[in-house]
SERO-4910 file (N, C-alpha, C, O; in steps of 0.05 Angstrom, whole numbers):
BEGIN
 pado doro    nc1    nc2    nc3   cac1   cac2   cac3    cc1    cc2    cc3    oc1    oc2    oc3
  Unk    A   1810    -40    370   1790    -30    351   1789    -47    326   1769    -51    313
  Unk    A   1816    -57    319   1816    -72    288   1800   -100    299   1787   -110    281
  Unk    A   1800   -111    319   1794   -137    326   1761   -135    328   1748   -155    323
  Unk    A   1746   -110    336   1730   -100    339   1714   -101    312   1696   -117    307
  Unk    A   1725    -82    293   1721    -88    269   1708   -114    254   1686   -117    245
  Unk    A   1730   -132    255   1735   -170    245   1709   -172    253   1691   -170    237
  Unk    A   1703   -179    286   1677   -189    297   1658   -178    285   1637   -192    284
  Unk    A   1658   -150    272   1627   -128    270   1624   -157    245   1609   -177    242
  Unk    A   1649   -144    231   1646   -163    199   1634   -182    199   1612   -181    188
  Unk    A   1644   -205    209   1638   -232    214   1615   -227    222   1603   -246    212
  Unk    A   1598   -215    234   1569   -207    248   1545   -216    230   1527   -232    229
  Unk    A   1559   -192    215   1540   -180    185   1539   -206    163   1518   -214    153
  Unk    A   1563   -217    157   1572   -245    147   1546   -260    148   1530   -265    131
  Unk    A   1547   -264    172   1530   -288    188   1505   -288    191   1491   -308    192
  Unk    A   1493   -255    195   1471   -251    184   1454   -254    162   1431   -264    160
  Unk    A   1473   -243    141   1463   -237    121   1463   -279    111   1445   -288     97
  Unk    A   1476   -289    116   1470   -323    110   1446   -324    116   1431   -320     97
  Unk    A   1437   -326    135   1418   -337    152   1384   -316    148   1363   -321    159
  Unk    A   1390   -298    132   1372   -287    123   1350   -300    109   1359   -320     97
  Unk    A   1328   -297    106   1308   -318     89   1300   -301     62   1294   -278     68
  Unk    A   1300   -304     42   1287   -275     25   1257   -289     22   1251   -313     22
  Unk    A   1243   -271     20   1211   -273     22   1208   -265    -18   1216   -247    -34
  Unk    A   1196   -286    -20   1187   -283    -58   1161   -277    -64   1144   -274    -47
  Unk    A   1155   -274    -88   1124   -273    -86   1123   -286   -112   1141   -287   -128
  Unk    A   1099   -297   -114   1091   -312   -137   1062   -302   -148   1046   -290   -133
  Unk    A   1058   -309   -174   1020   -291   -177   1016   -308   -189   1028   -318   -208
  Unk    A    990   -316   -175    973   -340   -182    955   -333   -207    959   -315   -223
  Unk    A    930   -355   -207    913   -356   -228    895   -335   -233    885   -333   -255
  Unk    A    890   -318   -210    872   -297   -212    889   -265   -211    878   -244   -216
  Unk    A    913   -267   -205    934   -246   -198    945   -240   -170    964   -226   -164
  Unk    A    929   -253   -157    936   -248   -126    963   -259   -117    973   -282   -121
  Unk    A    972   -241   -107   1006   -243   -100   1015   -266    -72   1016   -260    -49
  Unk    A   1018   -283    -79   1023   -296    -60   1051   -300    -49   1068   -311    -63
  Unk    A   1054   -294    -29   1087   -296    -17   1090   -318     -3   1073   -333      5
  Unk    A   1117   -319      0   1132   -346      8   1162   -350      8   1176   -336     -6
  Unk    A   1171   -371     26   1202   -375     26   1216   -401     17   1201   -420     25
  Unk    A   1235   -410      6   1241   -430     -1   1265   -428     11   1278   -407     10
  Unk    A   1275   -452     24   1305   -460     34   1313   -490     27   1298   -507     16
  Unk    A   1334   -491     33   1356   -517     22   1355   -528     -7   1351   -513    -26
  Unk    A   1358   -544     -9   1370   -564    -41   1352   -577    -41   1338   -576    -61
  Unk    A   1343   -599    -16   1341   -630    -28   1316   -637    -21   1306   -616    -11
  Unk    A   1298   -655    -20   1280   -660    -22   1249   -646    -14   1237   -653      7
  Unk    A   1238   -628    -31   1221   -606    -14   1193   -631      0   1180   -651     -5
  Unk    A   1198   -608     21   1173   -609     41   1153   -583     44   1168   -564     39
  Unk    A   1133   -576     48   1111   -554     35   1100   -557     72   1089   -575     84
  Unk    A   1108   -535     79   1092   -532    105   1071   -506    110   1076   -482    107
  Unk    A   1047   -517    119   1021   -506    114   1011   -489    143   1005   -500    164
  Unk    A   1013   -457    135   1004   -452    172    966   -452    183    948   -466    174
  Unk    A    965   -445    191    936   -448    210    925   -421    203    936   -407    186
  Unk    A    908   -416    212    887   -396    222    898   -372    231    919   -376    242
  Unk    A    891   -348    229    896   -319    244    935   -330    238    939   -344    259
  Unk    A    952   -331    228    975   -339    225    985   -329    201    973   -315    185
  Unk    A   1012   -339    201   1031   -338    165   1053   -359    176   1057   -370    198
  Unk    A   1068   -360    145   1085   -370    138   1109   -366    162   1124   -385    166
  Unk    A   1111   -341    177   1134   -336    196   1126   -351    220   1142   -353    238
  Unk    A   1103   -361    222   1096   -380    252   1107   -404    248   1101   -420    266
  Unk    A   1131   -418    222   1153   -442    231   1172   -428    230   1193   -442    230
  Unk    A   1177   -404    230   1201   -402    244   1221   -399    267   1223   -379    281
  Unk    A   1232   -414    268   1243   -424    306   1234   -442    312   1240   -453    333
  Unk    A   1213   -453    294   1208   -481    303   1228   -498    303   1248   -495    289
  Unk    A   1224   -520    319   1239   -551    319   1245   -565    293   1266   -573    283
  Unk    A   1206   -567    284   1205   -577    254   1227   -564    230   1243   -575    215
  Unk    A   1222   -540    232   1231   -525    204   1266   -532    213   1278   -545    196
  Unk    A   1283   -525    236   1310   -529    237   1320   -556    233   1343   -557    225
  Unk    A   1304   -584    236   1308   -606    240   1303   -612    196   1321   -620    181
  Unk    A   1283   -606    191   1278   -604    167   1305   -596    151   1313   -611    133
  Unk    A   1319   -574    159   1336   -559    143   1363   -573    149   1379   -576    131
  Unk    A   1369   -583    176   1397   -594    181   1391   -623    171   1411   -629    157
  Unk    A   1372   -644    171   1365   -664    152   1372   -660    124   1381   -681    114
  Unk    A   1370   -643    109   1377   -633     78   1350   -636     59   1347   -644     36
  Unk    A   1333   -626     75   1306   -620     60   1296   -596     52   1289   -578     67
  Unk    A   1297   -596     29   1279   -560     23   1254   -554     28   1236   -564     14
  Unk    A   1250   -538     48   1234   -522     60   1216   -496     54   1223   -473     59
  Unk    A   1194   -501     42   1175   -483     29   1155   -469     44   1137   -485     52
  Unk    A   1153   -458     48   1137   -446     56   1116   -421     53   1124   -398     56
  Unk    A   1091   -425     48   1084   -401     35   1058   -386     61   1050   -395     82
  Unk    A   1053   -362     48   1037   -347     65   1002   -350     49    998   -341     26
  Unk    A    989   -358     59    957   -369     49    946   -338     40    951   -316     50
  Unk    A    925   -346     15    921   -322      7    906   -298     29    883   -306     34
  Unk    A    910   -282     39    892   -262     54    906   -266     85    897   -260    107
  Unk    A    936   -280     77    952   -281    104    983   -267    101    995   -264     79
  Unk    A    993   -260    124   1014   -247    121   1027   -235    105   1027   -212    114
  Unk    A   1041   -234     85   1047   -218     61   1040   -229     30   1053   -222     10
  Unk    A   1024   -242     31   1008   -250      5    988   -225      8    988   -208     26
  Unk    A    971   -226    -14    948   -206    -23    926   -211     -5    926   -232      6
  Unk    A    913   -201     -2    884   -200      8    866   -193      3    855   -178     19
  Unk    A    854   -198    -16    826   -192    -32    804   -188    -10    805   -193     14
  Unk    A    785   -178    -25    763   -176    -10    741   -177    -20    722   -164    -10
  Unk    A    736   -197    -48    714   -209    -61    720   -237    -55    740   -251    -53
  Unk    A    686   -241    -53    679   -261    -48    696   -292    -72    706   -314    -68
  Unk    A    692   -281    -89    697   -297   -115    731   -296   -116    738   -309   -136
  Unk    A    750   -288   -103    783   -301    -99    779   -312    -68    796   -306    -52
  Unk    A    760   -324    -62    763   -343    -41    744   -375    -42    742   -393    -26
  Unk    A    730   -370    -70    717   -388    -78    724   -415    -83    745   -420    -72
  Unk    A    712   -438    -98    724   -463   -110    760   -463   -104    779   -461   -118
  Unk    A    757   -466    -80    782   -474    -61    806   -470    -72    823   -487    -77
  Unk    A    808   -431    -77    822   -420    -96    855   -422    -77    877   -420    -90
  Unk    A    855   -424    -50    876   -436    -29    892   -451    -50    911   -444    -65
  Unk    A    877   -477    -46    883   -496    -62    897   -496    -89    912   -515    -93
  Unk    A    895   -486   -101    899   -471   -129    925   -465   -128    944   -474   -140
  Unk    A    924   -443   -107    955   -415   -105    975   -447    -97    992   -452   -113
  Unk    A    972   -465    -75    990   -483    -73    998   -502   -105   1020   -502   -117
  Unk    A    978   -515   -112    985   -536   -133    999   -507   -157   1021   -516   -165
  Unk    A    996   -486   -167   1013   -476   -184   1037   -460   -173   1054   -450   -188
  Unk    A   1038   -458   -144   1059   -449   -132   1082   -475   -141   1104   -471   -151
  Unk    A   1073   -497   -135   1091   -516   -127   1106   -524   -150   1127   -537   -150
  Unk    A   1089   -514   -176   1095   -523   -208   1114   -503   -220   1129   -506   -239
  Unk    A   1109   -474   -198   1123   -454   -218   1149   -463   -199   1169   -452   -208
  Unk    A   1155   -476   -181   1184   -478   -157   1190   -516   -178   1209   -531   -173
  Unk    A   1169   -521   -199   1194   -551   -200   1194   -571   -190   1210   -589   -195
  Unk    A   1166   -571   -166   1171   -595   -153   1150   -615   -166   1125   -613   -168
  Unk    A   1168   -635   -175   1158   -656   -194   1138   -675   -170   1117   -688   -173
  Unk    A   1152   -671   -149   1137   -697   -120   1145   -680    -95   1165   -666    -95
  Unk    A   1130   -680    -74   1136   -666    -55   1120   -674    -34   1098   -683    -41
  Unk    A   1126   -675     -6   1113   -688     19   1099   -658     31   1102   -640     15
  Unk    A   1089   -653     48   1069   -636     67   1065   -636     86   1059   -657     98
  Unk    A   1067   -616     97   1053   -613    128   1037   -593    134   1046   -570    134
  Unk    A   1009   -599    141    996   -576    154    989   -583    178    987   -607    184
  Unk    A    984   -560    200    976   -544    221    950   -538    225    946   -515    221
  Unk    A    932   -549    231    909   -532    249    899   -523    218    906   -536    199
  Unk    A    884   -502    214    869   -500    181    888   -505    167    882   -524    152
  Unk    A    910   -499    162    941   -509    142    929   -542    135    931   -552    112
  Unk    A    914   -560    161    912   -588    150    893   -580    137    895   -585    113
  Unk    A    872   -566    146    842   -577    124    844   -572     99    831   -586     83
  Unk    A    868   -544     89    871   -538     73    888   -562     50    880   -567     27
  Unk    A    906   -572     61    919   -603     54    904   -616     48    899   -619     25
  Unk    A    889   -630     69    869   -652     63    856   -648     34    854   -668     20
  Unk    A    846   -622     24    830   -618      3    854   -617    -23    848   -621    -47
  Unk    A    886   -611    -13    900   -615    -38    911   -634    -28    933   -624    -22
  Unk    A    913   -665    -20    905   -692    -19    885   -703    -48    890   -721    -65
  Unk    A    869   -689    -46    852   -700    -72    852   -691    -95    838   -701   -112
  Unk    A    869   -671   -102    882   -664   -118    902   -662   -139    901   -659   -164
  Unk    A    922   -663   -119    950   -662   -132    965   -689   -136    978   -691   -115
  Unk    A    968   -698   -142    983   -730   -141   1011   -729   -144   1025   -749   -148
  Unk    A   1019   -705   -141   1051   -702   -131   1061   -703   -102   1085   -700    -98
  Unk    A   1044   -708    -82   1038   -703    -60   1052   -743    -55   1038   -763    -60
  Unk    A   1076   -744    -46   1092   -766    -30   1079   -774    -13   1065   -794    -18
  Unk    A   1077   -763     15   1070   -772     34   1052   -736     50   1052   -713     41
  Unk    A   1043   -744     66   1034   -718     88   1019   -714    122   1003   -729    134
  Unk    A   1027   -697    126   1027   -695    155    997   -677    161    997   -653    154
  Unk    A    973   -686    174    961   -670    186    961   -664    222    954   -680    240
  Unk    A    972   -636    225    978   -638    254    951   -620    258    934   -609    243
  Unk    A    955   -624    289    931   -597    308    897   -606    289    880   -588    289
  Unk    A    891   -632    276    868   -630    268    850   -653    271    864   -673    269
  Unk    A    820   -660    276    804   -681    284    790   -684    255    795   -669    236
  Unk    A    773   -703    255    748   -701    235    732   -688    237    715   -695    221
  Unk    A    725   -664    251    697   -657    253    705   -636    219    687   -641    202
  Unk    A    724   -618    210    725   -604    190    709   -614    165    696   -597    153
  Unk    A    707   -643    155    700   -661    143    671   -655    136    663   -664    115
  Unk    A    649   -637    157    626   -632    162    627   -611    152    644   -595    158
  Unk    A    603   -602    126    601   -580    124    588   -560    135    590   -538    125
  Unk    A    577   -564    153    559   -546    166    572   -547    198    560   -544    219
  Unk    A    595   -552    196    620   -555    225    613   -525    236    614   -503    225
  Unk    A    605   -533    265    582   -511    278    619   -483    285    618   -458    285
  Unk    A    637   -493    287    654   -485    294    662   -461    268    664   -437    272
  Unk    A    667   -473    243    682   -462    218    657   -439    223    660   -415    218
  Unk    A    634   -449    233    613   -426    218    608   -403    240    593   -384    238
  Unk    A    620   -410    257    623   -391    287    643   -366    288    640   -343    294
  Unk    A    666   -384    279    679   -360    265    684   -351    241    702   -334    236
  Unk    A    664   -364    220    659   -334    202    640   -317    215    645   -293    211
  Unk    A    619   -322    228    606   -299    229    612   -281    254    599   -262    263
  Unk    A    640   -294    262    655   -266    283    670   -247    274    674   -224    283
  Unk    A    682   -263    243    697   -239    239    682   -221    216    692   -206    200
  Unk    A    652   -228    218    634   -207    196    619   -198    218    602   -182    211
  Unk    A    619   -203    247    612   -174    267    594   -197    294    583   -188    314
  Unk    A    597   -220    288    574   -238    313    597   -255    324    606   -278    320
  Unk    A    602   -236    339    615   -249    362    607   -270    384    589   -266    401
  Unk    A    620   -291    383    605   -311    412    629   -311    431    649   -296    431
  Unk    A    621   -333    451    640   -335    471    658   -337    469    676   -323    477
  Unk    A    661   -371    448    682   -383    438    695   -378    422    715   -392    418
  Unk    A    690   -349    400    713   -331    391    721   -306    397    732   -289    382
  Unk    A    713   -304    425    718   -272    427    748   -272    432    759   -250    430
  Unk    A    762   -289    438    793   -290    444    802   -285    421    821   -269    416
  Unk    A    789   -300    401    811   -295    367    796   -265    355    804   -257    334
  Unk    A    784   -256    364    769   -235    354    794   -208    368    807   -191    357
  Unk    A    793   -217    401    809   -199    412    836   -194    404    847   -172    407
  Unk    A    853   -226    389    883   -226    380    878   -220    350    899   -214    338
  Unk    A    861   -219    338    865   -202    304    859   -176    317    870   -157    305
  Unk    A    848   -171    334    844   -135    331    876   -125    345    887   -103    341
  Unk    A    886   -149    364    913   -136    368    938   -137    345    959   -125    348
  Unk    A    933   -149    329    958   -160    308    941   -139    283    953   -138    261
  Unk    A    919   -124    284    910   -114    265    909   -135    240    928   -135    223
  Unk    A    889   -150    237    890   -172    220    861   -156    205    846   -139    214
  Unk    A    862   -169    183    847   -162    162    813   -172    157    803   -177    135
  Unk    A    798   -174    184    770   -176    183    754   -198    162    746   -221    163
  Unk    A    758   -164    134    746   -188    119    749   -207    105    731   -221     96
  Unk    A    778   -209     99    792   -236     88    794   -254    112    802   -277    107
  Unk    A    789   -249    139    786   -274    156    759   -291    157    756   -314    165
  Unk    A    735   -270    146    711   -276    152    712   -295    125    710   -319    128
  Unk    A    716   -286    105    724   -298     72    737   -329     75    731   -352     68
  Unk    A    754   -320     88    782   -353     96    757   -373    106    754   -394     93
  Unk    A    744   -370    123    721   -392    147    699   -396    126    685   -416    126
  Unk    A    697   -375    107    668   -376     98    670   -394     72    650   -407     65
  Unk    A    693   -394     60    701   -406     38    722   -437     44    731   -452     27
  Unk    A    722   -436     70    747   -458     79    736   -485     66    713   -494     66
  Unk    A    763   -497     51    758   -522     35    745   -541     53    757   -545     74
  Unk    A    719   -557     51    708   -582     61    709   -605     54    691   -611     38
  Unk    A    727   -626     60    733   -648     45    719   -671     64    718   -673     89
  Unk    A    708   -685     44    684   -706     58    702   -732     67    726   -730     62
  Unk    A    696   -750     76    700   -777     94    712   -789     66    735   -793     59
  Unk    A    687   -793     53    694   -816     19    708   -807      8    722   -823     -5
  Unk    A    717   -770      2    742   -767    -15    767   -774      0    785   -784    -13
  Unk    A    770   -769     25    800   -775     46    801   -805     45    823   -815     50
  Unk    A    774   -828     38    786   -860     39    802   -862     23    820   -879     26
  Unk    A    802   -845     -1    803   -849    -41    840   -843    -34    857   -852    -49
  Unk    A    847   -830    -14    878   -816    -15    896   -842    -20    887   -861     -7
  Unk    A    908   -846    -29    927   -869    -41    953   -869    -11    959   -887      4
  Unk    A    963   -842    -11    984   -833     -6    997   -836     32    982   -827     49
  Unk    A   1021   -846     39   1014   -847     68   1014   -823     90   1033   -807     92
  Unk    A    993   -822    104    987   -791    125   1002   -807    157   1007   -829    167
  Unk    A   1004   -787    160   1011   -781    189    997   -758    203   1004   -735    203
  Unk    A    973   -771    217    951   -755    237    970   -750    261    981   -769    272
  Unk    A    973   -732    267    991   -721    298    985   -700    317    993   -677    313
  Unk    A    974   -705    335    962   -675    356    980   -676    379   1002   -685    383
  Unk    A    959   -659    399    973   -658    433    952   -673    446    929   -679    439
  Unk    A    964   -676    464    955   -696    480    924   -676    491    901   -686    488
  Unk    A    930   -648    503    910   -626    505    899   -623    485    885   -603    488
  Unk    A    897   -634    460    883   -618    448    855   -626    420    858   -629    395
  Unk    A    835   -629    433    810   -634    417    802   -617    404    788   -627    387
  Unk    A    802   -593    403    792   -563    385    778   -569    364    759   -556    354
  Unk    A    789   -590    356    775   -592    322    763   -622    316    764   -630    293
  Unk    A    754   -637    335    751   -656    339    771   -683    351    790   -679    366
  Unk    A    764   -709    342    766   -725    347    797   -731    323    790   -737    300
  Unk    A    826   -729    328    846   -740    305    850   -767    299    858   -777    278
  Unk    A    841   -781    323    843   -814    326    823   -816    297    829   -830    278
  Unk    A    801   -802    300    774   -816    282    788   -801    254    785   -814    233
  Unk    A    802   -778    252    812   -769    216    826   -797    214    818   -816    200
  Unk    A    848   -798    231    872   -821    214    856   -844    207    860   -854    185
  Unk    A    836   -857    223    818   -872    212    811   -878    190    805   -899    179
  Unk    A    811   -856    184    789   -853    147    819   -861    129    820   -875    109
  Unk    A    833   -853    136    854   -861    115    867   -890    110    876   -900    130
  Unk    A    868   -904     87    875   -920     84    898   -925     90    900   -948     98
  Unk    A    921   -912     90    947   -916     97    958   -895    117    969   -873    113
  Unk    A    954   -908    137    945   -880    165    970   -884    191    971   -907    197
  Unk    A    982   -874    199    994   -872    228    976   -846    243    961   -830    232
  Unk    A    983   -848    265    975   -834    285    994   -830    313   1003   -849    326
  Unk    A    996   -809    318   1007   -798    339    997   -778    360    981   -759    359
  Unk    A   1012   -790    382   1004   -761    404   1028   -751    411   1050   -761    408
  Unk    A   1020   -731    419   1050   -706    427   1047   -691    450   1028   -676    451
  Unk    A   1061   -691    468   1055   -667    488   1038   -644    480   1046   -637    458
  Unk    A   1013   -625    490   1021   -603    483    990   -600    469    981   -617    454
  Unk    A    975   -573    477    947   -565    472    946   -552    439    960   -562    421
  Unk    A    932   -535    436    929   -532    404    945   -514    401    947   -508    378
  Unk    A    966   -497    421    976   -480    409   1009   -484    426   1028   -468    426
  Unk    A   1007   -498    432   1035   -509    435   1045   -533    422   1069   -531    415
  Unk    A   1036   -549    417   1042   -587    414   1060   -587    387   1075   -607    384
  Unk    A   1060   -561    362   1058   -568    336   1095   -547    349   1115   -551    335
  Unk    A   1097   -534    366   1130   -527    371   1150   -543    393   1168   -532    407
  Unk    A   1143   -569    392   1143   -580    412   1181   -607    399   1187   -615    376
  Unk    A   1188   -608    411   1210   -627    400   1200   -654    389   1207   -661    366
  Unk    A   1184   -672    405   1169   -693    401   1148   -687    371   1140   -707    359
  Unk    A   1142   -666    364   1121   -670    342   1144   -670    327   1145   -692    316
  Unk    A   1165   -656    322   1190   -659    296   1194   -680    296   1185   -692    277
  Unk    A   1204   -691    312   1207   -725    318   1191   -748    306   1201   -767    295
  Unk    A   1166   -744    308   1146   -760    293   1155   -754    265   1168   -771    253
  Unk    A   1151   -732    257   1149   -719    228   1181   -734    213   1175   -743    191
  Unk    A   1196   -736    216   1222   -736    218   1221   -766    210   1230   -775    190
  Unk    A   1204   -784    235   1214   -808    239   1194   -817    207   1205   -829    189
  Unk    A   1167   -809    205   1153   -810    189   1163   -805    160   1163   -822    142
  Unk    A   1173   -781    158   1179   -784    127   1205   -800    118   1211   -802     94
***
């Protein structure tokens, strides 16, 4: 029973390490934005996707490889996602107010310079704080092509108007997984309708070096060969793995890793 005990102990010990605490921060308009920060040393800002949060790197490859490397690991939840706020005026999703919650997130955490990675919208959302922030080292756009670059991207505008009630073919799947995860409608219709559009000539202007990286399956969002293109100081990668596998895949850490 006493040895019984020791092990419970040691249990709880080991848990409670490995625990993440979830923070919140309040941005420029008040909206609560949450998020996690881990390790000491050099932060990295990882950006999630669409219908998602901040808990979709966790168990990833990236985020453990990140953390046993000795990099601090940020991570936040996008406004109108996972445990950040969710408004539902038009005007806290405006002038790429995304954008915003990151560059004073990153000021109120300290980070004088910091590298990036986004995911599938996590990149488009990057790409637009690319032109921005000039604390920004280096950065990773994974799961994304050029077509986002288009403002009138027949896709961005397909699903806003699914999740404000016009459903098509090609979103009735994500229509069917927010109504199972009970996701929030009209901050999704808000997220597509307001999603940052960064043009060809502002992504030449990026000083900074990117790393374009997809799956080998996966075109969703265009053409990635033709994004890394636009960038002046560009690598490019392929990775095993379609739009919704490739970005948990061992080989994309690997790039990322070898890259920064």
């Amino acid at each position: 029973m006493k040895n019984f005990l020791l092990l419970s102990f040691a249990f709880v010990l080991c848990v409670s390490k490995i625990s993440v605490q979830t923070n919140i921060f309040k941005s420029f308009d008040g909206t609560q934005i949450s998020y996690t920060d881990e390790g000491f040393g050099e932060p990295v800002l990882l950006l999630h996707g669409f219908l998602s949060s901040g808990k979709s790197w966790d168990n990833t490859q990236l985020k453990e490889d990140l953390l046993s490397k000795g990099y601090r690991v940020i991570i936040p939840d996008l406004r109108g996602c996972g445990q950040s706020d969710k408004p539902q005026d038009e005007s806290s999703y405006q002038n790429n107010a995304e954008v915003k919650d990151i560059k004073l997130l990153m000021s109120h955490l300290n980070a004088k310079k910091y590298n990036a990675v986004g995911y599938s919208r996590g990149s488009i959302v990057l790409a637009e704080l690319l032109t921005e922030d000039t604390r920004i080292k280096k950065a990773v756009l994974g799961g994304m092509g050029i077509d986002f670059t288009n403002p009138n991207w027949a896709r961005r505008l397909a699903f806003a108007n699914a999740f404000n009630g016009e459903v098509s073919e090609i979103t009735q799947g994500a229509v069917d997984y927010a109504k199972s995860i009970d996701a929030d409608f009209r901050s999704l219709h808000l997220q597509q309708k307001y999603q940052p559009v960064t043009s060809k000539e502002e992504l030449r202007k990026v000083q900074v070096k990117i790393l374009v990286v997809a799956g080998d399956r996966d075109l969703d969002n265009g053409n990635p060969e033709a994004l890394s293109n636009v960038f002046k100081r560009s690598k490019f990668a392929i990775v095993p793995g379609d739009h919704n596998s490739s970005w948990k895949t061992r080989e994309f850490s690997d790039e990322i890793l070898k890259f920064l």
